[in-house]
C-alpha positions in Angstrom: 162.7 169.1 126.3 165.1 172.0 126.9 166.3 172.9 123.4 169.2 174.9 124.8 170.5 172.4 126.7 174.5 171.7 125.1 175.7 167.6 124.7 178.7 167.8 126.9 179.3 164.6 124.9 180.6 165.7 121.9 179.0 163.2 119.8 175.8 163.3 120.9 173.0 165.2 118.5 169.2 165.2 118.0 167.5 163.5 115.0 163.9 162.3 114.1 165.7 159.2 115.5 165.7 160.5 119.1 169.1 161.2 120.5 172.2 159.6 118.2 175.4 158.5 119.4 177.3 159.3 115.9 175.0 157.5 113.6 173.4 155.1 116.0 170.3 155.7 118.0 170.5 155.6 121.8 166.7 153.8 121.6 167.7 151.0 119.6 170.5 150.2 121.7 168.8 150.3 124.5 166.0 148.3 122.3 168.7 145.8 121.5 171.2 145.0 124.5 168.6 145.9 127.1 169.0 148.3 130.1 171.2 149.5 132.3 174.2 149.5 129.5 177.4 151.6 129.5 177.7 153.0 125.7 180.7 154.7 124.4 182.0 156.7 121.1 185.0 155.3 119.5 185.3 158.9 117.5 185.2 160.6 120.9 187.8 158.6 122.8 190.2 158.8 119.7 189.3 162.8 119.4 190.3 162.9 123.1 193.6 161.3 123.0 194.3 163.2 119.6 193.9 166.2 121.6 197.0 165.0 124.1 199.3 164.1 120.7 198.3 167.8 119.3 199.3 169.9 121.9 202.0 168.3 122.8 203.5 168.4 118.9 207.0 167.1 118.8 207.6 167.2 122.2 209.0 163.7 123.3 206.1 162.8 125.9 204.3 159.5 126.5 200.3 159.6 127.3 199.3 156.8 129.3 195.8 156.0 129.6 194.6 156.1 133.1 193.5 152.0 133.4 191.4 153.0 136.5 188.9 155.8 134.5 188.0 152.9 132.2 189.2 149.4 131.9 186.7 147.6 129.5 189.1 145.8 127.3 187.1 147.5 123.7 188.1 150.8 124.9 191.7 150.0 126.2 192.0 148.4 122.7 191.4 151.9 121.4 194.1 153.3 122.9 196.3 150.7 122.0 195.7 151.0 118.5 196.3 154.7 118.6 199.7 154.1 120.4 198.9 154.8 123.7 200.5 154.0 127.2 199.2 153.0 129.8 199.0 153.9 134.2 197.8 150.9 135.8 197.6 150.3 139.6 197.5 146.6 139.7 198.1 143.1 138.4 194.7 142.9 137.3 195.0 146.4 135.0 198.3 145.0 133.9 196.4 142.1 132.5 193.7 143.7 130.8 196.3 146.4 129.1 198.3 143.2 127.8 195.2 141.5 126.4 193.5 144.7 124.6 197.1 144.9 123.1 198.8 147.3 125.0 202.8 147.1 125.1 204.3 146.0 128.4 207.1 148.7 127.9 204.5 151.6 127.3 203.1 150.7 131.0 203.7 152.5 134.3 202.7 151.2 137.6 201.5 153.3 140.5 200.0 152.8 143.8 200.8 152.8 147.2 200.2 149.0 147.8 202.0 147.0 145.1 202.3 143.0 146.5 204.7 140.8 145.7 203.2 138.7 143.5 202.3 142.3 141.1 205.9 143.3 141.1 207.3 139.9 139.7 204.4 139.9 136.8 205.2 143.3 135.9 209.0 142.7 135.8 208.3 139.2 133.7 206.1 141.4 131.5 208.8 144.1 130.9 207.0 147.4 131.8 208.5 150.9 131.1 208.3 152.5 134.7 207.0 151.7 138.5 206.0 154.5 140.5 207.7 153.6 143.4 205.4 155.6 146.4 207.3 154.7 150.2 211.0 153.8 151.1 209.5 150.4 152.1 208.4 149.4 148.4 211.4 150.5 147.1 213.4 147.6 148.9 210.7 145.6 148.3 211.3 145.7 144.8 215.1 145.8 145.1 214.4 142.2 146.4 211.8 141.0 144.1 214.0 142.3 140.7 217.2 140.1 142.3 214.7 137.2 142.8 213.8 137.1 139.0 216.9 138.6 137.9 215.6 141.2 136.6 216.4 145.3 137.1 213.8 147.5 138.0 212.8 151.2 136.1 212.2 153.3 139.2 210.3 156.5 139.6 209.7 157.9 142.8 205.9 159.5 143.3 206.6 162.8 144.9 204.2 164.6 147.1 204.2 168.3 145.8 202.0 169.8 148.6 200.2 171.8 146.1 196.5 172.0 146.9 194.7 171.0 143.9 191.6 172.5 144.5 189.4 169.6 143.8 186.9 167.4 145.7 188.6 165.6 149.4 188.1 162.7 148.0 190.2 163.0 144.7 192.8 165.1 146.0 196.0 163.4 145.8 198.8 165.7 146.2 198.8 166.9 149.6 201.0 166.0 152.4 197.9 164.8 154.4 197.7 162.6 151.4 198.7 158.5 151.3 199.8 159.1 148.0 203.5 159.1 147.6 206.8 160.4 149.9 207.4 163.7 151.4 208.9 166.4 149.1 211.6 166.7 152.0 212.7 163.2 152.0 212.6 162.6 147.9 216.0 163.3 147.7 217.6 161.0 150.5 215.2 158.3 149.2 216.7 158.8 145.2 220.1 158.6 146.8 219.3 155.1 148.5 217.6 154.1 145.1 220.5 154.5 143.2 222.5 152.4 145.5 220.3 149.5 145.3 221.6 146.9 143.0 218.5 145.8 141.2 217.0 148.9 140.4 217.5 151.9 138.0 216.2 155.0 138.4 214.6 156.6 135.3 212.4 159.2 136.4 210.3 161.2 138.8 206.3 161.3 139.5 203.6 163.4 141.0 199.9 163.4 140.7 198.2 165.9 142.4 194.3 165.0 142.3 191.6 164.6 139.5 189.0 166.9 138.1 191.2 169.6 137.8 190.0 173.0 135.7 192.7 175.2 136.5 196.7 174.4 135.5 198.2 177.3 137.8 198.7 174.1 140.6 199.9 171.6 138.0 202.5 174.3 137.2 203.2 175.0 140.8 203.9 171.6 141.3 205.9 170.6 138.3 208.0 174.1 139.4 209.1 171.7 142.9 209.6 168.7 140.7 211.9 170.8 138.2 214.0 171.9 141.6 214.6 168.5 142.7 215.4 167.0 139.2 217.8 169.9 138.8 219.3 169.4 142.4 219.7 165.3 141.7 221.4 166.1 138.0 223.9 168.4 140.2 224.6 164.8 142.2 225.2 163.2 139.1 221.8 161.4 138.8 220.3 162.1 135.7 216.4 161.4 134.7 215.0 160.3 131.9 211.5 161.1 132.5 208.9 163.5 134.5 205.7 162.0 134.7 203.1 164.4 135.9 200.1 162.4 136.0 196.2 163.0 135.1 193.6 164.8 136.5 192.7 167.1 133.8 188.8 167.8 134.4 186.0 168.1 131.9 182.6 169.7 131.7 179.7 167.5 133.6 177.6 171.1 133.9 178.8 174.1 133.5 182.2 173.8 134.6 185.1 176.2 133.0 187.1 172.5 131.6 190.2 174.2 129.7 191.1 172.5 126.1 193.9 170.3 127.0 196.1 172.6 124.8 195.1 175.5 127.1 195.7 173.1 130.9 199.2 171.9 129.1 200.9 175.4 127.3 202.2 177.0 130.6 203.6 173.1 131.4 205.5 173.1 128.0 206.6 176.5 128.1 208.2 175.7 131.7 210.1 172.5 130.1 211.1 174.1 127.1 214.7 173.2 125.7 215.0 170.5 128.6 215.7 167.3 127.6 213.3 164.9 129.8 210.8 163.1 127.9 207.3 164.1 129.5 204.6 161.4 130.7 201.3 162.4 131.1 198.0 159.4 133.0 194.7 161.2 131.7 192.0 158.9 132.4 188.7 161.1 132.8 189.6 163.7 130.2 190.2 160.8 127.6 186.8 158.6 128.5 184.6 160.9 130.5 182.9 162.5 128.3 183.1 159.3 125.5 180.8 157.0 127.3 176.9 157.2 129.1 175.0 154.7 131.1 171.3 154.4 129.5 168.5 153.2 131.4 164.8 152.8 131.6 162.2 154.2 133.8 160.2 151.6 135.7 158.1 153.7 137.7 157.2 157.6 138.5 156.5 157.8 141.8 154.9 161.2 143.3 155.4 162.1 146.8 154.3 164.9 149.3 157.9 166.5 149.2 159.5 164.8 146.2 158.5 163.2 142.9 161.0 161.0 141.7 161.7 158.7 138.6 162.8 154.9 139.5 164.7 153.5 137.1 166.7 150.2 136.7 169.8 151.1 137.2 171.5 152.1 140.6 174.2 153.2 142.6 176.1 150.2 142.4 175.7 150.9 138.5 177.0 154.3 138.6 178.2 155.0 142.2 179.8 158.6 141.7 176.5 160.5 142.5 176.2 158.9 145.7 180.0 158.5 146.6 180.5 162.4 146.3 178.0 163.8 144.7 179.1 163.8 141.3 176.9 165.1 138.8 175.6 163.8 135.3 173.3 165.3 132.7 170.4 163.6 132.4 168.1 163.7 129.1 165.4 161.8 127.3 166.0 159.8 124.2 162.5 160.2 122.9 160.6 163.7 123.2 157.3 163.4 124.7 154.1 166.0 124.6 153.4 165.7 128.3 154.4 167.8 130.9 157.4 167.8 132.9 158.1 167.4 136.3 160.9 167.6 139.0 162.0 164.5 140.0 164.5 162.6 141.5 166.3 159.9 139.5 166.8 157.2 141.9 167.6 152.7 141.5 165.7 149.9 143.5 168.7 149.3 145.8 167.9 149.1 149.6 169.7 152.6 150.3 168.3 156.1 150.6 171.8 157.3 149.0 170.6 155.3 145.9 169.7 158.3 143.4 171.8 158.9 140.4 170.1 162.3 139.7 168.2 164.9 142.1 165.6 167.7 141.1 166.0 167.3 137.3 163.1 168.5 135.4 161.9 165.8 132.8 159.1 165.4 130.4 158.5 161.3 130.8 155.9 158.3 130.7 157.0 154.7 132.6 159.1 152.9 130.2 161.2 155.8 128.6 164.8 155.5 128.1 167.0 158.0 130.0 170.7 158.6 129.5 172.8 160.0 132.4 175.8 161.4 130.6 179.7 161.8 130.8 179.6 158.6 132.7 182.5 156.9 130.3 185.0 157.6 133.0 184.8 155.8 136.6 181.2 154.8 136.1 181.5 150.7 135.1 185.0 150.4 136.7 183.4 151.0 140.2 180.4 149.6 139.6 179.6 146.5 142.0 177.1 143.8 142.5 175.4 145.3 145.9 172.0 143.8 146.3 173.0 140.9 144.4 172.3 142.7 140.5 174.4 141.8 138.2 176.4 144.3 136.0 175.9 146.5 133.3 176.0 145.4 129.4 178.8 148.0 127.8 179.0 148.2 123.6 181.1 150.6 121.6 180.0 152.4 119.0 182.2 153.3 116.1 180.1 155.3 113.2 176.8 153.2 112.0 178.0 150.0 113.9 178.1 148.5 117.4 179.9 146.3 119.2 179.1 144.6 122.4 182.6 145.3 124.4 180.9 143.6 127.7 178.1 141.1 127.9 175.7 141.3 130.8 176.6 139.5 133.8 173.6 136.4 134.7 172.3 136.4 138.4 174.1 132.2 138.3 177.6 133.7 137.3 177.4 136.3 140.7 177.7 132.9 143.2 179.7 130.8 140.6 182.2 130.5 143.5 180.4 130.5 146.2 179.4 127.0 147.7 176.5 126.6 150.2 177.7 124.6 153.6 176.9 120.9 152.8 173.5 119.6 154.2 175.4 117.5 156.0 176.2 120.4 158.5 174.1 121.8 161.1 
């Protein structure tokens, strides 16, 4: 075991136990609930969104938890308790927010592909805020709100063109981008806005990609948002809100992640004295580094070229290794006396981009426990049922207690709805 190594989990520590998350042992959850099982820290996910309500002070601002990162209604529940809003990007999140006992007006809806049927729930429900990302939506939703006779909050998502400097695949604020409308036709598109009967605009959006570890392009692109709120209030349209979005990164490694007061200070100091309330959606920087996915080595396999380490869980456990070669700590809950070896942490599905973990140097028998860390952020809310397994267990820890947040899905509940073709067919 590798003494030096440092928890990017903050709650994470070494005991005669084995490893503890707080006061509970990894081993006896594992023990207890089985494996593979998503495990997260209520002290770290309130010590995360703490962090947002710190630095931001007295500053009128709204943090909305980013419903896609995590979506497990024990840790939404969190949030809610602690005040929280809410980004959702669907009916579905909208549903889950309401039943952990989220408010309705603390939610904001983005996404590019809103139907129908989503816009009516959300107006029923009474949400603060819908990202409104083409000119087509926005009639759309003109049309809808007269239906129900409702009016519609309206923020356009504005594409900044600011390179995030992130991964291709979570880069969202580029012009090359689907996300959101063209800086260069934001302003004709608030002007038709405001002449649409059944909406009311409120604010202005951008998000320009996740996993970010440097503010300089957040700053760049919240100086283009301040020009066209200032050129808007010079029409006479006056907002309420900015929204600037997530994407605050954290430490998986050895990456640089800045404290959220450091990656927010030059954005306060920009909007100082101005009288917009500020809306932040951090999802990983909240739950990424709260939660883990444990799981148990069935066999060690040695090769000519490669060793590796097949455990139970997979990709469709944990799918960010393989979807973009996102990386995740990987240690042993117990320490063993036997030597270590380089080995590849791979699942029993029938893909060779099934590995959760590649040349990581372990000290390990069949049957140990390993847990693949940070994973509290996008790791159950993309996991799938590929190969026919079914889903991860999650529980929440808070102090010496544990909560199961998520049972285990049974093989018989994956074809519930399915029906075979009667025998009467051919």
């Amino acid at each position: 075991m590798n003494q030096e190594f440092s928890f990017p989990m903050p709650t994470l520590a070494r005991s005669p136990r084995g490893l503890l998350i707080e006061q509970v042992a990894l081993a006896d959850v594992a023990e207890r609930f089985g494996t593979p099982v998503y495990v997260y820290s209520r002290a770290a996910l309130t010590d995360a969104y703490d962090a947002y309500r710190r630095a931001l002070g007295a500053r009128r601002s709204l943090v909305c938890c980013s419903v896609k990162a995590n979506s497990n209604l024990g840790v939404l529940s969190v949030f809610a308790r602690l005040g929280a809003g809410f980004d959702i990007v669907s009916g579905g999140e909208l549903a889950r927010v309401l039943a952990a006992g989220g408010r309705a007006d603390h939610v904001v809806f983005s996404g590019v592909g809103k139907s129908r049927a989503e816009m009516r729930q959300a107006l029923e429900a009474g949400i603060r805020c819908f990202n409104v990302e083409s000119a087509t939506e926005l009639e759309r939703l003109n049309g809808i709100a007269a239906e129900v006779g409702k009016t519609a909050p309206v923020a356009l998502r504005v594409n900044p063109d600011v390179d995030p400097k992130t991964h291709p695949y979570i880069s969202t604020g580029l012009k090359s981008n689907k996300f959101g409308v063209a800086f260069g036709d934001a302003l004709a598109l608030y002007r038709r806005a405001a002449a649409l009967p059944h909406l009311r605009v409120c604010g202005i959006d951008c998000h320009i990609g996740s996993q970010l570890l440097d503010s300089a392009p957040m700053v760049e692109a919240a100086r283009r948002m301040l020009d066209l709120v200032d050129r808007l209030a010079g029409e006479g349209l006056h907002l309420e809100h900015i929204d600037f979005g997530g994407g605050l990164g954290i430490r998986y490694r050895d990456e640089a992640a800045p404290t959220v007061g450091a990656y927010l200070a030059p954005l306060l100091k920009l909007f100082e004295g101005r009288p917009e309330e500020l809306f932040f959606e951090p999802g990983r920087s909240l739950t990424g580094n709260a939660g883990l996915l444990l799981t148990r080595i069935e066999y060690l396999k040695p090769g000519e070229e490669k060793n590796f380490a097949i455990v139970d869980a997979a990709m469709n456990d944990l799918l960010r290794p393989s979807l973009y070669g996102g990386w995740h700590a990987v240690v042993e809950l117990a320490e063993r006396d036997v030597p270590k070896r380089t080995v590849d942490v791979v699942g029993p599905i029938c893909e060779s981009g099934d590995f959760l973990a590649r040349g990581r140097d372990l000290a390990v028998e069949e049957g140990d426990f390993l847990a693949l860390l940070s994973a509290g952020a996008y790791g159950m809310s993309m996991s799938s049922n590929y190969n026919s397994r079914p889903r991860a267990a999650e529980v929440l820890v808070d102090g010496q207690e544990v909560h199961l947040v998520r049972a285990r899905e049974t093989v018989e509940s994956l074809y519930a709805l399915e029906c075979p073709l009667p025998s009467s067919q051919s």
